[in-house]
ZAMARGU-4260 file (C-alpha; in steps of 0.2 Angstrom, whole numbers, plus 5000, padded with zeros to 4 digits):
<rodrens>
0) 5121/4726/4938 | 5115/4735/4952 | 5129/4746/4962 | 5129/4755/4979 | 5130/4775/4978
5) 5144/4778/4988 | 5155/4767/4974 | 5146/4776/4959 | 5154/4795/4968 | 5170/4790/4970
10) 5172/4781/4954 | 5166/4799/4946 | 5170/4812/4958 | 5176/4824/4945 | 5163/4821/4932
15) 5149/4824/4946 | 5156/4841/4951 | 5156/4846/4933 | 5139/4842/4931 | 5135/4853/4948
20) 5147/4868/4939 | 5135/4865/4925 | 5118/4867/4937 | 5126/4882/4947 | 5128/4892/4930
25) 5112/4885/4921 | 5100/4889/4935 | 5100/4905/4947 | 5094/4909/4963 | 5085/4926/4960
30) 5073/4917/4946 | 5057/4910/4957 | 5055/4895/4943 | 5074/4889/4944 | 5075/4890/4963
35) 5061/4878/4964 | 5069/4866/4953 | 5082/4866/4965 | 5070/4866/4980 | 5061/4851/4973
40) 5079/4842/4969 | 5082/4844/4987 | 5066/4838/4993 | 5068/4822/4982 | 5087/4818/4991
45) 5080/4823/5008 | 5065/4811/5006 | 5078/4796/5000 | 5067/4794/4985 | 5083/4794/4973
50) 5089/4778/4968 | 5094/4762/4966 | 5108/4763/4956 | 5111/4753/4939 | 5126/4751/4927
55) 5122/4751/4908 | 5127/4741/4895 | 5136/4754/4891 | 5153/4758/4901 | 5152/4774/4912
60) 5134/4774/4911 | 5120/4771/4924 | 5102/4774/4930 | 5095/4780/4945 | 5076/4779/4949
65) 5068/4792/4957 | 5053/4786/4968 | 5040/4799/4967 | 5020/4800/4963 | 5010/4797/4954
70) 5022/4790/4945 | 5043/4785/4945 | 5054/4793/4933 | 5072/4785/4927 | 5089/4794/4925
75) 5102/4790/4916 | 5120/4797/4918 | 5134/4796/4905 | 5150/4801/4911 | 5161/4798/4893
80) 5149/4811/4886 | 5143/4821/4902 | 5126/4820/4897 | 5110/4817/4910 | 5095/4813/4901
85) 5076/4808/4909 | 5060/4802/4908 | 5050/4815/4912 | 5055/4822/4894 | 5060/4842/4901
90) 5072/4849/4892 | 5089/4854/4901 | 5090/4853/4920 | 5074/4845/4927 | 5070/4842/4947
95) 5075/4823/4943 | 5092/4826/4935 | 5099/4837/4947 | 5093/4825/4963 | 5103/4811/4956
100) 5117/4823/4954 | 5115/4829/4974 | 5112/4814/4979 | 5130/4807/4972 | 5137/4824/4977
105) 5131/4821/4997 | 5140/4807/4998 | 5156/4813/5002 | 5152/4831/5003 | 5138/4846/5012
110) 5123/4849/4999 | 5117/4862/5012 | 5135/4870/5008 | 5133/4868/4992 | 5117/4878/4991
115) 5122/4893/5002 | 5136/4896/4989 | 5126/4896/4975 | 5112/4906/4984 | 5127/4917/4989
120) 5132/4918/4971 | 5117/4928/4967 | 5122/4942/4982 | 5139/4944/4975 | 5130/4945/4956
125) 5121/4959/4964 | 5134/4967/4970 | 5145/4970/4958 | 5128/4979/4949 | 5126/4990/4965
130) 5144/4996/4963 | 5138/5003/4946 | 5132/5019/4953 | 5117/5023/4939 | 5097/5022/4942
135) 5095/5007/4929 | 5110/4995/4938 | 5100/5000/4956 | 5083/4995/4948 | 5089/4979/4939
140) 5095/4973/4955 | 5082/4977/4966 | 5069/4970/4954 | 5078/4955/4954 | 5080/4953/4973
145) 5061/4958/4975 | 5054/4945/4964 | 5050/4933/4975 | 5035/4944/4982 | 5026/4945/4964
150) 5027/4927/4964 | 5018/4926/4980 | 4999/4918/4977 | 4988/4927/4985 | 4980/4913/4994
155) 4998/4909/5001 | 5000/4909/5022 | 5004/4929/5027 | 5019/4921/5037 | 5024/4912/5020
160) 5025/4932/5015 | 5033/4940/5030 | 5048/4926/5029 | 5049/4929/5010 | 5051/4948/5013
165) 5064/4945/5029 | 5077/4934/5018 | 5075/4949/5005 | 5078/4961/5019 | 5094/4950/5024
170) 5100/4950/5005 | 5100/4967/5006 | 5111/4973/5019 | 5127/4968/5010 | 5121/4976/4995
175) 5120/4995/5001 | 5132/5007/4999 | 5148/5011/5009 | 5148/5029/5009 | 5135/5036/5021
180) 5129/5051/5008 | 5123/5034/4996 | 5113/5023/5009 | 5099/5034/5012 | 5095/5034/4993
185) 5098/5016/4990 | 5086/5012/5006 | 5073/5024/4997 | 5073/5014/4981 | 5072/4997/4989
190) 5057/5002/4999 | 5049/5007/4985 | 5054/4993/4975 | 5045/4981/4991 | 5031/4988/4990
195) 5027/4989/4973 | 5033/4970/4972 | 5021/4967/4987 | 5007/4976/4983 | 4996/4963/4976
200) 4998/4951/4988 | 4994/4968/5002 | 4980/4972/4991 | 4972/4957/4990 | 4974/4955/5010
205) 4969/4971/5016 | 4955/4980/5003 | 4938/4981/5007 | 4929/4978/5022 | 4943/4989/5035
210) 4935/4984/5051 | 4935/4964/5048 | 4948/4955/5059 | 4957/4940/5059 | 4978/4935/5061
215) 4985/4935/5042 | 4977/4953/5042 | 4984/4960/5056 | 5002/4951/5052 | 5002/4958/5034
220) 4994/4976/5042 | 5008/4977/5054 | 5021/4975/5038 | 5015/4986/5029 | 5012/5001/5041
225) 5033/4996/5047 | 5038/4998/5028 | 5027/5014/5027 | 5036/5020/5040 | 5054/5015/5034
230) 5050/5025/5018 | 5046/5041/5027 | 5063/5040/5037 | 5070/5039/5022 | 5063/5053/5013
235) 5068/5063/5028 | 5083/5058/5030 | 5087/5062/5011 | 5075/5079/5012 | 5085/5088/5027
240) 5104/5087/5018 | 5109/5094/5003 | 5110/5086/4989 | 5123/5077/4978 | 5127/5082/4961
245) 5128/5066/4955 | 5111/5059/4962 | 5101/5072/4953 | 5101/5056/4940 | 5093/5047/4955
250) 5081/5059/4961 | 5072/5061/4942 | 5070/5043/4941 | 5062/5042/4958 | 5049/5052/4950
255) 5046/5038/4937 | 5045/5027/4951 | 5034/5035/4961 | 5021/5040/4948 | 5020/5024/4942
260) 5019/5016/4959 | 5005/5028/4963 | 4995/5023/4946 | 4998/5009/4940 | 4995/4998/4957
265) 4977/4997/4963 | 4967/4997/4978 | 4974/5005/4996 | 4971/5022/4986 | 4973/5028/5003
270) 4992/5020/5005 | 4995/5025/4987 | 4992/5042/4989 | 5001/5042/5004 | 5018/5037/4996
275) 5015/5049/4982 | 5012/5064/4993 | 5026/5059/5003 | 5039/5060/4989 | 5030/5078/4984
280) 5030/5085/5000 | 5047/5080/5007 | 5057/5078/4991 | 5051/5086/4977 | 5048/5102/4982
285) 5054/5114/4966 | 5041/5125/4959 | 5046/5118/4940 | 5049/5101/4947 | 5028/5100/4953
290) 5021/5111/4936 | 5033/5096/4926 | 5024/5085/4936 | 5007/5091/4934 | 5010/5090/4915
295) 5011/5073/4915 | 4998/5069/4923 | 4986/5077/4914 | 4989/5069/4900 | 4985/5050/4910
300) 4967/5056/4909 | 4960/5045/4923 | 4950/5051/4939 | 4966/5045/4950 | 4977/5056/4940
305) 4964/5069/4942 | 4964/5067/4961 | 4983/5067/4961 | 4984/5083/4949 | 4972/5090/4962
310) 4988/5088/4975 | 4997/5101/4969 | 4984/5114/4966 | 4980/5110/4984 | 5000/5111/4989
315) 5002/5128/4981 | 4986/5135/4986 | 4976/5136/4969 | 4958/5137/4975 | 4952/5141/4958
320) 4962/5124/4951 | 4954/5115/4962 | 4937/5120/4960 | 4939/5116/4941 | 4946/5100/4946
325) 4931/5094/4957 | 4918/5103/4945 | 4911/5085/4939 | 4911/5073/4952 | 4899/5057/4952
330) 4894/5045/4965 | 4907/5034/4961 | 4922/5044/4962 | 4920/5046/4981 | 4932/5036/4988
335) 4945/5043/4974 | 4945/5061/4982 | 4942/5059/5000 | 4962/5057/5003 | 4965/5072/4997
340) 4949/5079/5008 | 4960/5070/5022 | 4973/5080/5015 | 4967/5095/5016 | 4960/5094/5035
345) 4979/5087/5039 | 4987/5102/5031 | 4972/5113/5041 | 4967/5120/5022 | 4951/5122/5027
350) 4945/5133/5011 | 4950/5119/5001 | 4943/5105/5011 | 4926/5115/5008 | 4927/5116/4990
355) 4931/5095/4990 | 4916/5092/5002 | 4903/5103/4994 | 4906/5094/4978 | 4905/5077/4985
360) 4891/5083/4998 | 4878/5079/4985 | 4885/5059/4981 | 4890/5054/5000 | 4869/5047/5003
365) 4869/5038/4986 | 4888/5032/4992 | 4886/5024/5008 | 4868/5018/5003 | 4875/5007/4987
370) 4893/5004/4991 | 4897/4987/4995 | 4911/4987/5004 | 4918/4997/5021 | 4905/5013/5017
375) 4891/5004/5028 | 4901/5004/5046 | 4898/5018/5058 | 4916/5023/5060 | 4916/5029/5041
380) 4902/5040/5042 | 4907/5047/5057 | 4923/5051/5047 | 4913/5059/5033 | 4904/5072/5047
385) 4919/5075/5054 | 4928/5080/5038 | 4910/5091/5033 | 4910/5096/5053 | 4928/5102/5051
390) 4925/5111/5034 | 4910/5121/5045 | 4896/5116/5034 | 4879/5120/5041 | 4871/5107/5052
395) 4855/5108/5040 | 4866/5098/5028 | 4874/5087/5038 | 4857/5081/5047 | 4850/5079/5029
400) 4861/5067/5027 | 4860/5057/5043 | 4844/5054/5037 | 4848/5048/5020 | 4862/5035/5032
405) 4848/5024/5039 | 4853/5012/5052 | 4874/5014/5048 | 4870/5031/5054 | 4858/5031/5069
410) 4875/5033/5081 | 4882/5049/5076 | 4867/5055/5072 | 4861/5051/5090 | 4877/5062/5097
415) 4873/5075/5084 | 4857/5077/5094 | 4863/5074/5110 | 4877/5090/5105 | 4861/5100/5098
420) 4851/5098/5116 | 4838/5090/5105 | 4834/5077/5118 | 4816/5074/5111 | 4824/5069/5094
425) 4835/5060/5100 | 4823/5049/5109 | 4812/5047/5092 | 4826/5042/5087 | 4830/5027/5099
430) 4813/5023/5096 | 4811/5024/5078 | 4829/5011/5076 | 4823/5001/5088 | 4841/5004/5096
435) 4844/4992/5113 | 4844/4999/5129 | 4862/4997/5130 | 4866/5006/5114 | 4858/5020/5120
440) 4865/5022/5136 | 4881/5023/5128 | 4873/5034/5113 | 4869/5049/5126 | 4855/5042/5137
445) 4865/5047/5153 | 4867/5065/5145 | 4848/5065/5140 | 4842/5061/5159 | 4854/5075/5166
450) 4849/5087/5154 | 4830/5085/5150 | 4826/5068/5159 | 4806/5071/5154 | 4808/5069/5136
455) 4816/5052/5138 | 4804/5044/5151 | 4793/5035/5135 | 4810/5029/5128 | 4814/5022/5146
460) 4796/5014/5149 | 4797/5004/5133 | 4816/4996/5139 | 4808/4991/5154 | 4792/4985/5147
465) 4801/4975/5136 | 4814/4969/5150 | 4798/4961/5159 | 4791/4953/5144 | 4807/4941/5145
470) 4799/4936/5163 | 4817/4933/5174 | 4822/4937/5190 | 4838/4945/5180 | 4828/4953/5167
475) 4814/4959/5181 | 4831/4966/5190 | 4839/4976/5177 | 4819/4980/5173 | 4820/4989/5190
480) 4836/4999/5189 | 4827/5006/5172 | 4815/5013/5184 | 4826/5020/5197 | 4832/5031/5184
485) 4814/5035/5178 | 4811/5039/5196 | 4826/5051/5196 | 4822/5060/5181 | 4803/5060/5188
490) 4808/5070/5202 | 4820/5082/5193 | 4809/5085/5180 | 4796/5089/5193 | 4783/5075/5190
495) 4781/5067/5207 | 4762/5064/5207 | 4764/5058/5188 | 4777/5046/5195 | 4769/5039/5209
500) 4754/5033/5199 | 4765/5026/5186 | 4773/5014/5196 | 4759/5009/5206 | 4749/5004/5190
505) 4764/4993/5185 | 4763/4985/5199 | 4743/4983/5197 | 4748/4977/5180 | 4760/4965/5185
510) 4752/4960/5202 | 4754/4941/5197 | 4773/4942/5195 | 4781/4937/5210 | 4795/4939/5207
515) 4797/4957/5198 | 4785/4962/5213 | 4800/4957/5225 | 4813/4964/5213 | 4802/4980/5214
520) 4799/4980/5231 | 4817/4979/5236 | 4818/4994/5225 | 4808/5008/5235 | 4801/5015/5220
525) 4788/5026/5225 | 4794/5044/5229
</rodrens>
């Protein structure tokens, strides 16, 4: 017999809000497979796929379809026994069950109300575990209310991320501590506790190629650089008051933290290191505390833990450490130590800087020649000669390795020149890449003129030659402003006559082009 919903919920009022008692405590909000039971219950009553509504044979029982693809499933309710049983054959609480429930409930009652309570349960769960003031009651709760971002797919929208991380944000607020000398610390282990839970969802986004641009990058760049930032205010704000007795529990775990967070994660070595150095540098600044520390990471035995054990030799000024430590580097360790090469220009240590360049000097050709990745763009060399210029290693070497750079190099090799007064090199250069006439101007051809315009007057031919060859009036145009500056540099350099009979057997050449004969007329080329 079929019967309307409104007359099934009043008939069972009671017996519907035990079954929703029984939901609220079977399935919680801070486990990512529960809530999405729940998510997918309330999608089912917010499409109206629930129903209709039959009695049984049996008295107090009926059945509600729920209208779903690819195929519909049938519920069946038994008040007498408070039983809810389904088709789809999961055990305990299923989507299907719970949307007949919901949809009975919202009836006479709010289901959006019903769900902030029991999201708010989870907040007052939390709570309670916050008020126990020990390191393992902090991390339970945190790792609970960070979840959600390990769950995150890596293929998932970035904005699907940021909203994720700003409801955890929002759940976090009422969970920090009253006393002010507390909310420093807890703001320092729910940063950490973000971006560990975030960090293969930021890893996936944001390793490789540096340089590439597009939206979801920029979005998920931006959160992490704020949460970086956050964590730093933190430290600060906990490094410059003294400490309390009782978080000297706290601060010894942060150390199990960090280190793991630092090793365990991968990719954005670069972030990594950063958080670790952080900690080390603004935290953890006891001489036993850093030797303890160094202990255990020698016995990790990995090039990371290598670089990382370097740190300290680094902060407390052991050169001879540190030479030991970078005695046996191979090409592919590169990456691995040039934060601490960063490092050390940051901290102006330039000795040890040296030592961490002239080991890698041998492997940086082979590096940016094989890597795959972000070692090919300009802006990356020029950041390894800047680290070798800063460390003052002769100019022999770093020239040697312009050379071994190629192409990916030919820019900073080109100011290198330009720097050097080498103008007649730096020509050869232009000449030997094939480098447009617009990349050069920008590379130093402006200096070159000014300084030593003879030496460049072949370099300038061939740019206009081949500005002709595309036979314009535009190309003819900007063919001609290419020999005004010829025509400067002529007459600086002294070589009037030579110039005069340069551009008259152009124009004998090119007699039958009209066009680049008006263009060159309106010039006044001849001196």
């Amino acid at each position: 017999m079929h019967m309307t919903v409104e007359r099934v919920s009043y008939l069972h009022e009671k017996e519907i809000e035990t079954f929703l008692d029984e939901i609220k405590h079977a399935l919680r909000p801070d486990v990512p497979g529960e809530a999405q039971v729940i998510r997918r219950a309330t999608s089912h009553v917010r499409r109206n796929v629930v129903g209709p509504y039959r009695f049984t044979a049996t008295p107090g029982e009926i059945t509600a379809a729920i209208r779903e693809e690819p195929g519909p499933q049938e519920v069946l309710l038994s008040f007498p026994n408070m039983e809810a049983t389904c088709t789809c054959g999961e055990p305990g609480w299923c989507p299907h069950r719970i949307a007949v429930v919901f949809h009975l409930f919202s009836q006479f009652h709010s289901i959006t109300d019903w769900l902030h309570e029991w999201r708010e349960m989870e907040t007052a769960q939390m709570s309670l575990s916050v008020f126990d003031r020990t390191p393992d009651a902090w991390i339970q709760v945190l790792s609970r209310l960070t979840a959600p971002l390990r769950h995150i797919e890596l293929n998932e929208n970035p904005g699907v991320f940021i909203h994720e991380s700003n409801l955890i944000e929002q759940k976090m607020k009422p969970l920090s501590p009253f006393e002010w000398e507390w909310k420093p610390l807890f703001e320092l282990y729910y940063r950490l506790h973000l971006l560990d839970a975030a960090w293969p969802y930021l890893a996936g986004h944001l390793r490789g190629d540096n340089l590439s641009f597009h939206y979801g990058k920029w979005y998920v760049k931006n959160w992490l650089t704020e949460q970086m930032e956050k964590l730093q205010d933190s430290v600060h704000s906990i490094g410059s008051k003294p400490k309390l007795f009782e978080a000297d529990v706290f601060h010894e775990r942060l150390k199990e933290m960090v280190r793991a967070f630092a090793l365990f994660n991968e990719g954005l070595l670069d972030e990594r290191f950063y958080v670790y150095r952080l900690f080390w540098q603004g935290l953890f600044m006891e001489t036993t505390s850093r030797e303890a520390e160094v202990t255990i990471l020698q016995n990790y035995g990995t090039e990371e833990s290598r670089m990382f054990t370097a740190l300290f030799h680094l902060l407390q000024g052991r050169q001879d450490k540190l030479e030991q430590a970078v005695a046996h580097m191979e090409t592919a360790q590169v990456p691995i130590w040039l934060p601490l090469a960063d490092l050390a220009e940051e901290e102006e240590e330039i000795e040890c800087l040296t030592t961490i360049m002239r080991a890698l000097l041998p492997h940086l050709g082979d590096f940016v020649n094989h890597a795959d990745d972000y070692a090919h763009h300009s802006s990356f060399i020029r950041h390894l000669d800047g680290l070798l210029e800063t460390a003052d290693f002769p100019d022999a070497d770093r020239e040697a390795l312009f050379l071994q750079y190629g192409m990916a190099g030919v820019d900073i090799y080109a100011d290198f020149l330009v720097e050097s007064n080498r103008f007649t090199e730096w020509a050869a250069l232009m000449h030997r890449f094939r480098v447009t006439y617009e990349e050069a101007e920008v590379g130093g051809l402006k200096i070159a003129l000014a300084e030593d315009p003879a030496t460049v007057l072949p370099l300038l031919h061939t740019y206009a030659m081949q500005l002709i060859n595309e036979k314009n009036r535009h190309s003819y145009r900007s063919a001609v402003r290419i020999f005004k500056k010829m025509k400067a540099g002529s007459k600086k350099s002294g070589k009037v006559e030579f110039w005069n009979k340069y551009i008259d057997t152009v124009r004998e050449k090119y007699r039958r082009l009209r066009a680049l004969m008006e263009e060159m007329e309106k010039g006044n080329l001849n001196i």
